[in-house]
Steps between C-alpha positions, in 0.01 A plus 500: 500500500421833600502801260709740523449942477638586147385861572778476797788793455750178633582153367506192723749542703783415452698254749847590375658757742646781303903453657635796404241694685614298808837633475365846457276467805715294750717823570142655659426174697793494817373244710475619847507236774196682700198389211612156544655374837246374804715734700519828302351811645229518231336201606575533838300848515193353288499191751500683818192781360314154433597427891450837656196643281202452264310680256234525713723658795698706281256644224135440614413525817698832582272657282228371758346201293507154627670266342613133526740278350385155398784244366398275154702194429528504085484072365862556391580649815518794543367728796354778436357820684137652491382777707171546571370864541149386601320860528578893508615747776143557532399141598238280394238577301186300468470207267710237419797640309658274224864438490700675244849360407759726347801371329811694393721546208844414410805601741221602689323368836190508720598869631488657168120551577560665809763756390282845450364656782172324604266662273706471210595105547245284326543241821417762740214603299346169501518417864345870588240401240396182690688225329701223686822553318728209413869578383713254281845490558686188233850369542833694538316823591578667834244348681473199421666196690713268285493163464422148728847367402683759232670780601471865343854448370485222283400490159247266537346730691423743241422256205145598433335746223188672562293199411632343780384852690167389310453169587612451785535828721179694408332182517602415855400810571155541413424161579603611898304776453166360366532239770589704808249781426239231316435711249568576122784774445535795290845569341660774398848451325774755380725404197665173561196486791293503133704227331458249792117574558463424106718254497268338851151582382551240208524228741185399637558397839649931569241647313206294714614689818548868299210728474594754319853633317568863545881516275709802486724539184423145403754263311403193359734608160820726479629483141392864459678678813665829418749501815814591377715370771297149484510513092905541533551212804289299189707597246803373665380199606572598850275255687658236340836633538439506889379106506851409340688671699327325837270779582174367714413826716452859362525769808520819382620646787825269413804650434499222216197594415496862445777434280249346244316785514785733458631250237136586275511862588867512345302384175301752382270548731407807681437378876547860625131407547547153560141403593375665153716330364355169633113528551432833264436822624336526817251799532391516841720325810660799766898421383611696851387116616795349300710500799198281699371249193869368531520439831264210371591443176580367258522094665619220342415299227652164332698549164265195375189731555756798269515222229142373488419889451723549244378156328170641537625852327687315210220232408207673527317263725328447812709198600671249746877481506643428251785274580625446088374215309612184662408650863186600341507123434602377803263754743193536252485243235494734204782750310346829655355559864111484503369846472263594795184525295277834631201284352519312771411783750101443554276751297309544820846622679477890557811716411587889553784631352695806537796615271676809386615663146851580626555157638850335319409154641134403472435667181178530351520282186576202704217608739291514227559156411448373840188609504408353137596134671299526788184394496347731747479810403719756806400819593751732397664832640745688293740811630681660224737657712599194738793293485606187639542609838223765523218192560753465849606851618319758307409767771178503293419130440241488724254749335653381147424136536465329847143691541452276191596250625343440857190602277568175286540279781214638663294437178566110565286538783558593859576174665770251357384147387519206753674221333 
């Protein structure tokens, strides 16, 4: 059986829903026909943008890079959306350039890389510096392409954590890129980007075909977060709340949806500064942008990938699902999920990691003991002043810490491995 964290702030959790909080919350939640029905103008306007346009049409090239978009069928199904930015504005450059795959965070999605003007955005930065740039895009974001048989508006659709994000999208992924460019693949991750490169890089057969991790604000543990909006959803048990009552899909640009949010605010929380009050302060991003960053975001996520976060926040552990004790028995054989073990990432693997003193979700203690489980031993960049979001919009990121870390990939030689 695996241990659990007695230093956790959170008990196992606990798989009786709290009722009376249900009838306090249902007045928030008014169901509105448009975040469920195939025909609702919600859907209707995310399925004709998947129709009429692309990242790559939209975001990317404007800007003059090229870019194309290369389709990846997931082994659960799944089809997802890469882009491939293979050089700068300024062409070519000699050598052979090794591919570098970025992956986003959560309610996030392949464009938040490409949101700064181009010498500010970290993927801009690496195409003009001479990598062939590789962007992930998992399931449910805006880009990606649904499902061979389910549809977008059926729970099944949506029943997946980020271990499944883990296993089977970042997987897919890389695998299509190794193979189509023949080459090894750097990665850089933000936040939950973090969580499913950890999560990966203990599995052999992904690790093989990675040369080298660069992770922004990396997660592998959360029971130390200081987010006070995240602490209260905890507190109230809300992810589990949302599971009884049917939820599969959170889209914050819901009605529905906003209504949870408006539903924590009303709880002590000050969200006159609501993204302080979710990632920490944030030193350094250009807030007249606001107005842009949500024309993209925030994107969807599953209310299964809300509870595994939570579980992770309550117990302390770096875990699969955990489905309670008899689905534990049923799905894994044992009481408690199998931890992934960050032992099992090779010694020989080479990490770079970048994270902030302001930032409420990947907080330092639980970086700290991240990097007491691995046996490699990362390369590590610390900013003070950044928050959660700075590492993705700070107008002064790229002096602060991608110089760093082009300079680390770099360091792992020129060309990429052939595998």
């Amino acid at each position: 059986m695996n241990k659990r964290n007695s230093g956790s702030r959170y008990c196992r959790e606990d798989k009786t829903v709290p009722f009376l909080l249900l009838f306090i919350l249902l007045p928030h939640l008014v169901f509105s026909k448009k975040d469920w029905l195939p025909d609702s103008p919600l859907l209707f306007t995310h399925q004709q943008k998947q129709q009429q346009t692309s990242m790559c049409e939209e975001l990317i090239r404007p800007m003059g890079y090229p870019c194309v978009e290369h389709k990846v069928k997931t082994e659960d199904g799944y089809i997802l959306a890469i882009q491939r930015i293979q050089h700068g504005k300024a062409g070519f450059k000699t050598g052979k350039y090794p591919p570098v795959f970025l992956q986003h965070g959560l309610f996030m999605g392949g464009d938040s890389w490409f949101l700064n003007p181009t010498d500010e955005s970290l993927g801009y930065i690496l195409a003009d510096q001479g990598f062939d740039v590789w962007v992930g895009n998992v399931r449910g974001t805006q880009w990606s392409y649904g499902h061979i048989s389910l549809l977008e508006d059926q729970s099944e659709f949506w029943d997946w954590s980020w271990e499944d994000l883990s296993l089977y999208d970042l997987k897919s992924m890389i695998k299509y890129v190794s193979t189509f460019t023949k080459s090894k693949v750097f990665f850089v991750g933000h936040s939950q980007g973090t969580i499913m490169g950890l999560a990966s890089f203990t599995m052999p057969e992904t690790v093989e075909m990675v040369q080298a991790a660069a992770l922004l604000c990396p997660i592998s543990y959360l029971n130390h977060i200081s987010s006070s909006l995240i602490l209260t959803a905890v507190n109230l048990h809300l992810d589990q709340i949302l599971l009884t009552l049917g939820y599969s899909k959170l889209n914050f640009r819901s009605d529905t949806d906003v209504a949870l949010v408006d539903f924590l605010c009303d709880h002590g929380i000050d969200c006159i500064n609501l993204l302080s009050s979710i990632t920490g302060e944030n030193c350094c991003f250009n807030s007249s942008r606001i107005d842009y960053y949500l024309q993209y975001e925030p994107q969807p996520s599953s209310a299964k990938n809300l509870n595994h976060l939570f579980q992770m926040i309550r117990t302390g552990n770096f875990a699969k699902y955990d489905y309670g004790f008899w689905g534990n028995l049923k799905t894994y054989g044992s009481l408690n999920p199998p931890d992934f073990n960050l032992a099992d990432i090779p010694a020989s693997f080479p990490i770079w990691m970048a994270y902030g003193g302001n930032d409420a979700l990947a907080d330092i203690i639980d970086i700290n003991r991240t990097i007491n489980e691995l046996k490699t031993t990362p390369q590590l960049l610390y900013r003070g002043s950044y928050g959660h979001i700075d590492f993705l919009l700070s107008v002064t990121a790229k002096h602060d810490v991608y110089e760093q870390l082009v300079g680390f990939f770099h360091s792992q030689g020129q060309h990429s491995s052939s595998i």
